[in-house]
N, C-alpha and C positions, 0 to 999 in steps of 0.2 A: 545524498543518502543512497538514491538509487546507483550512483555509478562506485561506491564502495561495494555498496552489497553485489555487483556483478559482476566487480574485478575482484573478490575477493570468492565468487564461486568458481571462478578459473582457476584457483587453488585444487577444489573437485575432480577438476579435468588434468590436472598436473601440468596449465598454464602457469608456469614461473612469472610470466611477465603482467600478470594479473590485468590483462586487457577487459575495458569495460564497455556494454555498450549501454545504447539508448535513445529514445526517440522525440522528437520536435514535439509529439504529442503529449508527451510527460509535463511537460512545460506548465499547461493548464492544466492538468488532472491533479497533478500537487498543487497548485496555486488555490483551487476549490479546496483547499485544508483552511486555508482562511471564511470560510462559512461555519468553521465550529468555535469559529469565535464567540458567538451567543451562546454557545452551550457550554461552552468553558465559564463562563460567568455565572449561568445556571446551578454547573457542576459544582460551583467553588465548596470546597470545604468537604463535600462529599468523601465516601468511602472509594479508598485509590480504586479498587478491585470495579466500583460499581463505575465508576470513568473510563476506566483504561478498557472494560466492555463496552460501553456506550461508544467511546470512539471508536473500536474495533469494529462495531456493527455500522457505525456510519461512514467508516474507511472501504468495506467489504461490499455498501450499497455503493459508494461512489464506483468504485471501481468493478462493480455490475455492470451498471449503466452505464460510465464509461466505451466497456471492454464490450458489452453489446452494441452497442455505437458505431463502434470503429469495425468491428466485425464483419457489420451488415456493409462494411463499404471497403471491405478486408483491407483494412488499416489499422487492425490492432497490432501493436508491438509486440503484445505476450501472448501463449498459448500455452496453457496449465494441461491441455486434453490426452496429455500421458501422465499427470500426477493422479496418483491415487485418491488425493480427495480431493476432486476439481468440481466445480459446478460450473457447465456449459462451457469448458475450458475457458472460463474469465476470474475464475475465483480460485485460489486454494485454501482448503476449510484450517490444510495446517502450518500455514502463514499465518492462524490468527491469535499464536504470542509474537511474533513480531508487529502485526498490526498494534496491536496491546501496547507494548512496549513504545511504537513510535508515535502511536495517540498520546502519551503521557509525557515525549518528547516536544512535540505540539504545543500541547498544551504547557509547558516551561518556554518554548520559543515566543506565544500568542503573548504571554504574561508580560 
């Protein structure tokens, strides 16, 4: 998923060859998606809108924590600290319909 969505921002950049990249560290930080397995059975049945936030908020803490992790040891891969809504350059607040979207993607792959 991550390496569409960053060979597909080389579009942005008027990269034709839609080169994508990505880090060793990613590896685990998406694999920790498999801890919303519990929640997903919680969620069942639930209102999509009241899921696809619940994931969103627990895709936005991992990736807090994470991205404060790897920072303190300047090994993070990303750095949000020129987007307009960033928090601590580890989050952006307006990734979170796509966070949305990919928690309810998740949640169909976990099923």
């Amino acid at each position: 998923m991550e390496i569409i969505f960053t060979g597909l921002g080389s579009l942005r950049r008027n990269e034709h060859s839609l080169t994508a990249r990505t880090s060793i560290w990613m590896f685990p930080i998406y694999g920790m998606a498999c801890f919303l397995t519990p929640l997903c059975r919680l969620l069942k049945g639930k209102n999509p809108f009241i899921r696809g936030s619940v994931y969103t908020c627990c895709i936005f803490a991992g990736e807090y924590v994470s991205g404060s992790v790897l920072k303190k040891y300047r090994a993070c891969p990303w750095d949000y600290s020129s987007a307009k809504y960033n928090i601590k350059g580890v989050i952006r607040l307006d990734y979170a319909p796509l966070w949305f979207g990919a928690g309810l993607l998740f949640e169909k792959i976990i099923r």
